[in-house]
N, CA, C and O of each residue as an XYZ file, in Angstrom:
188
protein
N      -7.699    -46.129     -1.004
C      -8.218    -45.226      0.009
C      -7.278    -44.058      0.303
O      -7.694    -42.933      0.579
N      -6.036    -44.377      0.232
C      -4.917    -42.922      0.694
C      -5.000    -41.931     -0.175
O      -4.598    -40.804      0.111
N      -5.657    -42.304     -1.617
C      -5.573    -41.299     -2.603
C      -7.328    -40.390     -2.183
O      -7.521    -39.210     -2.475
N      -7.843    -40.824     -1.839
C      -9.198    -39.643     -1.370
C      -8.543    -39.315     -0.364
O      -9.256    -38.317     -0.262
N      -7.792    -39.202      0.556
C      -7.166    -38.774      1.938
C      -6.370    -37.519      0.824
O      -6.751    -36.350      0.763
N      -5.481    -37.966      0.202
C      -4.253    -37.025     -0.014
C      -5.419    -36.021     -1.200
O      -5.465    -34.791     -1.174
N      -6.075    -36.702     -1.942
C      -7.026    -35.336     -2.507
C      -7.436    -34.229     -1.289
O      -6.966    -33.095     -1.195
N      -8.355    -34.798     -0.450
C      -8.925    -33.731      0.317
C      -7.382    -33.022      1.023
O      -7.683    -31.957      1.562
N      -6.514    -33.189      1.101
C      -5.472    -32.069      1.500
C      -4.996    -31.664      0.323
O      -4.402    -30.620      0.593
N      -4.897    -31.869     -0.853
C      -4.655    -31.315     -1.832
C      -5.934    -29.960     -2.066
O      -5.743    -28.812     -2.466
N      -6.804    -30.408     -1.784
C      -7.947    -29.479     -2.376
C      -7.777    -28.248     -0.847
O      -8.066    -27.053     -0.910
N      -7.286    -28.916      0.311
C      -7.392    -27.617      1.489
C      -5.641    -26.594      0.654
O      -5.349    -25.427      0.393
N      -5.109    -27.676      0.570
C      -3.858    -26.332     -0.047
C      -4.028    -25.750     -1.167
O      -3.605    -24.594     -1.197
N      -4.512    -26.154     -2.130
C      -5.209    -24.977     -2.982
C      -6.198    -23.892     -2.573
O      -6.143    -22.686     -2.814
N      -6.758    -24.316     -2.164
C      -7.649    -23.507     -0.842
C      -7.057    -22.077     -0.534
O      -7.372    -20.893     -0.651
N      -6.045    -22.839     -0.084
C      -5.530    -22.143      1.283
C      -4.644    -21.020     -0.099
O      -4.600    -19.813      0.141
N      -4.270    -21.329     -0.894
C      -3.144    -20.908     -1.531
C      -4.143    -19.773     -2.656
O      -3.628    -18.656     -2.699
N      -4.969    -19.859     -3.210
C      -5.861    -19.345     -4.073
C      -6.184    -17.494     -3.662
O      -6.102    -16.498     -4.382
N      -6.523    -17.637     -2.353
C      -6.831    -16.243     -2.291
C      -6.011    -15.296     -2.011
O      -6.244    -14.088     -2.055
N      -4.570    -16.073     -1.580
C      -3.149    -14.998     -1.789
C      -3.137    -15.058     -3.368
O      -3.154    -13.840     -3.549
N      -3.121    -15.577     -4.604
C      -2.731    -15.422     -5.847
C      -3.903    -14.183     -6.160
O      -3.694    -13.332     -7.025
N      -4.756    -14.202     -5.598
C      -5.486    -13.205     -6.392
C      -5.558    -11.508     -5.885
O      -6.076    -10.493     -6.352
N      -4.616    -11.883     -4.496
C      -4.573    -10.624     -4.001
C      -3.060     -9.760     -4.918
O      -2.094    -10.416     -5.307
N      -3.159     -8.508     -5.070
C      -2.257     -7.379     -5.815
C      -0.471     -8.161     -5.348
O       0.265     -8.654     -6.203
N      -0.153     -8.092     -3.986
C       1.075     -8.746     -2.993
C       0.565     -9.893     -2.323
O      -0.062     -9.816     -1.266
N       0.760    -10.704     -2.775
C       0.188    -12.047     -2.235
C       1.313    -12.246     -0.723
O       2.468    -11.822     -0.772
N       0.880    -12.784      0.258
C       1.930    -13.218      1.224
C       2.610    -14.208      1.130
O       2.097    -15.326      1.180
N       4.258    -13.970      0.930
C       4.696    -14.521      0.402
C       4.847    -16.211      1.411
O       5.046    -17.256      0.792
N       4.736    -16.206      2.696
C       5.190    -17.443      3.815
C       3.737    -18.334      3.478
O       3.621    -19.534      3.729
N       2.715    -17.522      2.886
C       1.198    -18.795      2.976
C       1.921    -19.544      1.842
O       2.178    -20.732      2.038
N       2.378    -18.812      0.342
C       2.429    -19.870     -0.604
C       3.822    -20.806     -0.303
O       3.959    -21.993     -0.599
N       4.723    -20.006      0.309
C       5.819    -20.839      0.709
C       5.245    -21.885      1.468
O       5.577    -22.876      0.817
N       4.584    -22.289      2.451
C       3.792    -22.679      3.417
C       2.787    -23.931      2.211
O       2.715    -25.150      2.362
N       2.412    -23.446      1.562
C       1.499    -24.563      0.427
C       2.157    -25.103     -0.636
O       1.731    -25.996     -1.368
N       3.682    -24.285     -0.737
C       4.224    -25.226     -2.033
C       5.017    -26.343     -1.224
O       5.328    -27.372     -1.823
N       5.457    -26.130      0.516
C       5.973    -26.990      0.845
C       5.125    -28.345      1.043
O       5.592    -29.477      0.913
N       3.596    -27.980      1.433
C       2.679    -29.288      2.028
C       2.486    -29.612      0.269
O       2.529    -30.804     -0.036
N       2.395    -29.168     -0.229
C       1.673    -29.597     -1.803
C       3.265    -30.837     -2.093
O       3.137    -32.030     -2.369
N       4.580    -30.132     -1.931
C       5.476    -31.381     -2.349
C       5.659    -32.233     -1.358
O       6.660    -32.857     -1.712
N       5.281    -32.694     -0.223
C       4.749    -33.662      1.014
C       3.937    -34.307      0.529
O       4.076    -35.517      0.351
N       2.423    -33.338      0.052
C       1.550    -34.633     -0.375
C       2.290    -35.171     -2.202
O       2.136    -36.301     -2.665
N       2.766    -34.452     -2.655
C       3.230    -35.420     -3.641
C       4.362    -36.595     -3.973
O       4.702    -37.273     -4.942
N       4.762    -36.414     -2.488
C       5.962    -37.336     -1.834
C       5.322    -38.404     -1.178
O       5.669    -39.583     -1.243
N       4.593    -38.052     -0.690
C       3.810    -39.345      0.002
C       3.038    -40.356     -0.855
O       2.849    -41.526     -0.522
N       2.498    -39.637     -2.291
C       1.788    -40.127     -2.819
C       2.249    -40.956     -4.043
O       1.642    -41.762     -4.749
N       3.951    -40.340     -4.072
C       4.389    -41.320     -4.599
C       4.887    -42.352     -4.404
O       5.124    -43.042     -5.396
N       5.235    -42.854     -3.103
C       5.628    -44.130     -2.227
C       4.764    -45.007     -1.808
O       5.136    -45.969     -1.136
């Protein structure tokens, strides 16, 4: 069950992270901001 939990926040930080990559200057604090929760959920998910 924790692994459909940690997908659906995986899928909101891609989300979240997707429409700064496609902008010309992406902001740089959102992806800072999603590479930190993205290595959280992959910390959690490895314990």
């Amino acid at each position: 069950m924790p692994a459909v939990i940690a997908k659906r926040k995986w899928v909101e930080v891609v989300d979240r992270i997707n429409p700064e990559l496609e902008k010309e200057i992406p902001n740089q604090l959102v992806i800072e901001r999603a590479r930190r929760d993205g290595d959280m959920l992959i910390a959690n998910f490895m314990t």
